[in-house]
C-alpha positions, 0 to 999 in steps of 0.5 A: 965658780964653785967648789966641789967632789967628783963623784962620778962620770958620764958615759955616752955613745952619741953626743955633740961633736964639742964632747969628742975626747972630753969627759963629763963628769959628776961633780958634788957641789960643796961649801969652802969647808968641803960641806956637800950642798946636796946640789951636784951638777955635770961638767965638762973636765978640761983638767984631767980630774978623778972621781974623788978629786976635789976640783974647781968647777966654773958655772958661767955659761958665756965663760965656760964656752969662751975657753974653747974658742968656740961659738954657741956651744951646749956647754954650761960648766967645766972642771977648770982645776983640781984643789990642793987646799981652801985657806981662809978664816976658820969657820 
């Protein structure tokens, strides 16, 4: 799992039939201080999350997948919750 920053969406008129009423977000991967990697992904939002949002993102392809209780889907990482707060050592 990674964390990271929505910072946009995707919009797209002819997509797979798995994408019907979920968005595609795009999501600033970041370290646990909230550093930006400089790497940002896409990922299916199943949560409800904003641009903005600092969000949970899941990156197992098999995981991801197995969530929706699908089959082979194109489908390689999604937004599985939004963060309140990262507590740990200081850095």
């Amino acid at each position: 799992m990674n964390l990271g920053v929505v910072t946009g969406t995707v919009t797209a008129t002819v997509k797979h039939p798995v994408y019907r009423n979920r968005r595609l977000m795009v999501v600033a991967l970041c370290a646990p201080d909230w550093t930006r990697t400089g790497r940002e992904t896409l990922a299916v939002d199943t949560v409800g999350s904003g641009v903005g949002d600092r969000v949970l993102v899941l990156k197992e392809g098999n995981s991801a997948r197995s969530i929706f209780g699908e089959g082979e889907i194109p489908m390689q990482e999604m937004i599985v919750g939004i963060v309140d707060r990262v507590d740990g050592e200081e850095r």
